[in-house]
N, C-alpha and C positions, 0 to 999 in steps of 0.2 A: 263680465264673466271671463275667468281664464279660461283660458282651452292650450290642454296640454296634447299635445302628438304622439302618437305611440309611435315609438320606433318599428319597425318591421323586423323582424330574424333575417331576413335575406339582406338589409342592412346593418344589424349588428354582425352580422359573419362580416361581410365586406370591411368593416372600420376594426376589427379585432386582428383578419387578416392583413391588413395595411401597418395598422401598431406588429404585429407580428416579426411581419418583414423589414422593418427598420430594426427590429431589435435586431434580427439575423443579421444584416448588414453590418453594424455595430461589433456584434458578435466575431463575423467574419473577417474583418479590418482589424478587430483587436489581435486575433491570432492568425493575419498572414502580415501585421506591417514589419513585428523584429524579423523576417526571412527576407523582407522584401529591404528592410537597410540592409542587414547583414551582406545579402548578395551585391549589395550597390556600394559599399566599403568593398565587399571582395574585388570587385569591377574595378574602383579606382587602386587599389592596390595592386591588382595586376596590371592594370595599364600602366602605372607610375614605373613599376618592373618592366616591365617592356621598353620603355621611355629612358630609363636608366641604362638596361643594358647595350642602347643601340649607341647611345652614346659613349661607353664603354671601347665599344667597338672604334669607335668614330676615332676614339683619343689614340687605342693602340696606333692604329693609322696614319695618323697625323705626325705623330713622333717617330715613327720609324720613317716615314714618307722624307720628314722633315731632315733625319740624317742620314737617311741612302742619298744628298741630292751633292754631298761634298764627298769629293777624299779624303778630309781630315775634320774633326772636331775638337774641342776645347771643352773642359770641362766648363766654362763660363758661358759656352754658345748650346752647349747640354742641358744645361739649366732652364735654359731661355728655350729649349725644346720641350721640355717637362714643363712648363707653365704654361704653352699650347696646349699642351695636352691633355690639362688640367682646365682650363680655359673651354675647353669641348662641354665638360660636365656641367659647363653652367647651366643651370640654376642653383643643381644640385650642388651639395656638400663637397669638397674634396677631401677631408679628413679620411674620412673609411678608402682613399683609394690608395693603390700599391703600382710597385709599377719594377720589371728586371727588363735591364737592357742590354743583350748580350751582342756583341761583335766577336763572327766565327771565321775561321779559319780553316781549310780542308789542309791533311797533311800531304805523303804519296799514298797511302793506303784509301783518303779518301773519309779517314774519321774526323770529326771536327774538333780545331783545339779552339778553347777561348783567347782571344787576344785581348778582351780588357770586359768588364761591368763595372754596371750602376744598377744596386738593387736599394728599394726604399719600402717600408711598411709590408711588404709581401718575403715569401723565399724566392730562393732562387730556383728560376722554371731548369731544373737537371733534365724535365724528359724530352722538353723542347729541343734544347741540344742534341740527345741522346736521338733524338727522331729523325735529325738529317745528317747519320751517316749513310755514308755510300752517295748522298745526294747529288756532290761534287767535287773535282779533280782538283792535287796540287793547286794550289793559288790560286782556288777562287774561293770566293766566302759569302758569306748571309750576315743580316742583322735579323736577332731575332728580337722582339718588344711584348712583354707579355704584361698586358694591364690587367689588375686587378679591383673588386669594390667589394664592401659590405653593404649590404641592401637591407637596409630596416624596415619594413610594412609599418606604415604609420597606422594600420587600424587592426590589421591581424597579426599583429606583434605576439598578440597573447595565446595565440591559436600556432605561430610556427615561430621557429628561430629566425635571427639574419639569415639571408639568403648570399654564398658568396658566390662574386661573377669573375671569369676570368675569360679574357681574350688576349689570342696571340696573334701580332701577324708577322711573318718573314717576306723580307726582303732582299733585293738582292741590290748591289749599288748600284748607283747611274754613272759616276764615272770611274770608279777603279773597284775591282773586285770585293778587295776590304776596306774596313773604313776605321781610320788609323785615328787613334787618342792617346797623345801621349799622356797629357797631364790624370788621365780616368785611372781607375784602379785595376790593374791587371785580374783577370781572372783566379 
């Protein structure tokens, strides 16, 4: 003889509720996973941004550092400064970077003349200059180095444009006021 079991109601609620709540879960996992990638592309896109611009930073530094350390430079020892400084960016691309190298000169008034640049895939930083009058007297001077990048978001590319970065740093020479290039291109 079969003998079939009745189910109870207080055990069909319980296994209706169980099916229930995995569908909910389902449910719930279907509509929060694209916020939860999207935010986590966002996350590495800003970090890679962040990661990019410190090194940005890094490179202005390194090149200007590199030519406040002489009184004189060569446009062939300049080169070999700019490949440092491009050398920073490693990993990343150097293609999108920019890069104005300017060597100033205070007149008597105090306003700064250019004595020579090296400007590449960027303009020329005019406000940089324009920033350190009155800074310093007849016959002394600054290098200013102003690095540039194009920042492409590899995942929210489609949500925002390049991001452009730009850092400057001024310097002042370590052994003579200016820093004299004859073979460079005068200002």
């Amino acid at each position: 003889m079969l003998v079939v079991k009745k189910i109870s109601a207080q055990r069909r609620l319980f296994i209706r509720w169980v099916k229930e709540e995995a569908a909910m879960a389902y449910t719930e996992a279907a509509l929060l996973m694209p916020l939860i990638v999207t935010l986590l592309m966002g996350v590495y896109d800003i970090g890679q941004g962040i990661t990019t611009n410190q090194k940005i930073i890094s490179s202005s530094q390194i090149m200007g550092d590199l030519i406040a350390r002489d009184r004189s430079i060569t446009m062939a020892g300049l080169e070999d400064i700019i490949t440092a400084g491009e050398l920073a960016l490693q990993p990343y691309d150097t293609a999108p970077m920019g890069y104005d190298i300017v060597s100033i000169g205070f007149d008597e008034d105090g306003d700064p003349e250019i004595l020579w640049r090296v400007t590449e895939n960027t303009d020329p930083n005019d406000d940089a200059v324009e920033s350190t009058k009155g800074l310093g007297e007849e016959g002394d001077g600054l290098m200013i180095v102003t690095t540039t990048y194009r920042y492409t978001p590899f995942f929210s590319h489609f949500i925002t444009s390049d991001i452009n970065m730009r850092e400057v740093a001024f310097l002042h020479g370590r052994k003579s006021a200016t820093i004299v290039c004859a073979d460079c291109p005068a200002g």
